[in-house]
PAKOLKE-324014 format. One record per residue (C-alpha): residue number from 1; residue in three letters; x, y, z. Coordinates in nm, 2 decimals. Layout:
BEGIN
R | k | r | x | y | z
R | NUM | ala | X | Y | Z
...
***
This chain:
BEGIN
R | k | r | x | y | z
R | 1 | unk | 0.00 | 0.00 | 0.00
R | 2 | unk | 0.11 | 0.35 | -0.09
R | 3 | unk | 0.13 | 0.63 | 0.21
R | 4 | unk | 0.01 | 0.95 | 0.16
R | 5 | unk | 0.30 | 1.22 | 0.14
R | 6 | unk | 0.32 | 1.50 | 0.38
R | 7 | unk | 0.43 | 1.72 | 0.14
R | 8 | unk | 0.26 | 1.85 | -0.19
R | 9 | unk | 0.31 | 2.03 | -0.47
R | 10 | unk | 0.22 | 2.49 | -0.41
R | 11 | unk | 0.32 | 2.41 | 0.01
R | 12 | unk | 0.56 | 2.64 | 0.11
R | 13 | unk | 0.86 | 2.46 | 0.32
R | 14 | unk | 1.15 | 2.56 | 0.49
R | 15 | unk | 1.46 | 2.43 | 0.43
R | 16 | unk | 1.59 | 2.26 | 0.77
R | 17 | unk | 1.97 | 2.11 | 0.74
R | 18 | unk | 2.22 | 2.13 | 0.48
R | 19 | unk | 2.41 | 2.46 | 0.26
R | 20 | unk | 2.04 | 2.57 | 0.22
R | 21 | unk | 1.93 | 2.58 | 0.59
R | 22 | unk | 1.68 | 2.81 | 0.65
R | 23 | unk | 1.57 | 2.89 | 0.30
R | 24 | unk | 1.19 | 2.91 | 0.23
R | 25 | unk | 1.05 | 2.85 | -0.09
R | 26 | unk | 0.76 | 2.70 | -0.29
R | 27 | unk | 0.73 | 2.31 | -0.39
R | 28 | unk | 0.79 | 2.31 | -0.79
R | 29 | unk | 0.78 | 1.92 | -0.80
R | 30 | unk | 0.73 | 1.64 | -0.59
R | 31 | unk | 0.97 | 1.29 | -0.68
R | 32 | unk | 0.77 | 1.03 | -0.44
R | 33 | unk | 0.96 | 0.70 | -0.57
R | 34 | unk | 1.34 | 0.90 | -0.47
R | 35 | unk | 1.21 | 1.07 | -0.20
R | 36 | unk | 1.30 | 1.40 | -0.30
R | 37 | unk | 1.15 | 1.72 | -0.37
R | 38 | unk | 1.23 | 2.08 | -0.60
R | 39 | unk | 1.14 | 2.33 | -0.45
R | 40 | unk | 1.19 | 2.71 | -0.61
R | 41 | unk | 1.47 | 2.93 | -0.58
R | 42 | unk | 1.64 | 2.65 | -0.34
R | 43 | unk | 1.93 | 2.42 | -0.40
R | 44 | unk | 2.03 | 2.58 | -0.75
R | 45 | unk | 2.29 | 2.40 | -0.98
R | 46 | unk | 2.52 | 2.54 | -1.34
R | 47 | unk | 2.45 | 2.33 | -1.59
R | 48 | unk | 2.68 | 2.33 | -1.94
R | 49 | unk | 2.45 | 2.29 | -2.21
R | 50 | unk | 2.51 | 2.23 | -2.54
R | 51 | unk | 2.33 | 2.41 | -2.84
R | 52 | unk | 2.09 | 2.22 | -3.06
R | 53 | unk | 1.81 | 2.27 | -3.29
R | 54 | unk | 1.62 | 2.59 | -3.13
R | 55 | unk | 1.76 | 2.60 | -2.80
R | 56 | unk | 2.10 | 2.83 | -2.77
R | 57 | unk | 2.39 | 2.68 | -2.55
R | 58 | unk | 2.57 | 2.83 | -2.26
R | 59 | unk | 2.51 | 2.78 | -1.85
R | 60 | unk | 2.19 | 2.76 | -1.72
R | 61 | unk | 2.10 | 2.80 | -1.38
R | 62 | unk | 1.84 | 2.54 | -1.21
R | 63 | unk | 1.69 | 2.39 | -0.95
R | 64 | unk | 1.82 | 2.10 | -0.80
R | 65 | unk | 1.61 | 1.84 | -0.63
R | 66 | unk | 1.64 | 1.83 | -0.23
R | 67 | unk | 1.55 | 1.53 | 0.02
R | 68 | unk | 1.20 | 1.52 | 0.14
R | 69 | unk | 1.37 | 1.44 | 0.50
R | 70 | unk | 1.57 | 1.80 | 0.48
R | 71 | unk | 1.22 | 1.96 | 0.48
R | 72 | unk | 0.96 | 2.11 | 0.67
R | 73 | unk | 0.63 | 2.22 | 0.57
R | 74 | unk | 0.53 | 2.57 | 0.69
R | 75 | unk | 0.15 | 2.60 | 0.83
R | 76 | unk | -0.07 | 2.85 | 0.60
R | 77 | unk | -0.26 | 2.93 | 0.94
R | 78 | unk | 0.03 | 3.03 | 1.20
R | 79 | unk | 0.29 | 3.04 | 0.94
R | 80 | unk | 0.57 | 2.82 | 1.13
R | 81 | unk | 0.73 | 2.49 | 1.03
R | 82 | unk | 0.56 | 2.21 | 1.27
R | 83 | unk | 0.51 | 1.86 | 1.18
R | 84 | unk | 0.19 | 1.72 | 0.97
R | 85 | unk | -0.04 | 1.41 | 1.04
R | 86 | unk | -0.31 | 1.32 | 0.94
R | 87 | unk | -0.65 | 1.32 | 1.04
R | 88 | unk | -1.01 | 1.18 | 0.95
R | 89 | unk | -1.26 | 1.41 | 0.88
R | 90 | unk | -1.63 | 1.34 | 0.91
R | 91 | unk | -1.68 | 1.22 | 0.56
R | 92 | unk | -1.44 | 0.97 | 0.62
R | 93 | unk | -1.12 | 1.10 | 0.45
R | 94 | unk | -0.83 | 1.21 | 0.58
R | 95 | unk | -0.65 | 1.60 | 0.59
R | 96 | unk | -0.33 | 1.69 | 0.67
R | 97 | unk | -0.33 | 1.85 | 1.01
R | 98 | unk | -0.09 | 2.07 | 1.16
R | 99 | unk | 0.01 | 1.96 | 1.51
R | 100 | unk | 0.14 | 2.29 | 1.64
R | 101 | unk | -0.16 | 2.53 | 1.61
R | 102 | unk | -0.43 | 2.22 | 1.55
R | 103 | unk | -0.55 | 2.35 | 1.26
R | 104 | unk | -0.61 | 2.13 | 0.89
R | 105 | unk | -0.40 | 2.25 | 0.61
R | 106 | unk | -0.61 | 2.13 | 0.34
R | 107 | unk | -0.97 | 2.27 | 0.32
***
């Protein structure tokens, strides 16, 4: 059985070990099979490339993907990184739920 990620794509996280510690920024992509997320404006890489047809060569700058694990997600209601669970609404699915203010994220 596949488990529900804590993290989706539009959250806004905060980057919480590594070069990029403390970085906020906007989830571009989610990678569930690696585990690993991109998220804008964080972790940015050079990369040579070579021109060809109808793109031009040269360095281009780009997001990089980051570990899932190096990530917290910050709550829309207090605007602080907490942790996420999830709960069971009344209709019988489940929300992710911020633990630190006790409010649900998705509504």
């Amino acid at each position: 059985m596949k488990s529900k990620l804590k993290i989706k794509k539009d959250d806004r996280v905060l980057v919480a070990t590594g070069r990029e510690k403390g970085k906020v920024g906007k989830v571009l992509k989610v990678i569930p099979d690696k585990g690993r997320v991109i998220v804008e404006k964080v972790n940015m890489i050079k990369r040579h490339t070579k021109a060809g047809g109808s793109s031009q060569g040269g360095i281009v700058e780009k997001e990089a993907p980051l570990a899932m694990s190096n990530l917290r997600v910050l709550c829309p209601k207090c605007n602080e990184p907490g942790r996420v669970s999830r709960q069971e609404l009344s209709d019988g699915k489940t929300a992710r739920y911020c633990k630190k203010c006790d409010e649900f994220m998705d509504s």
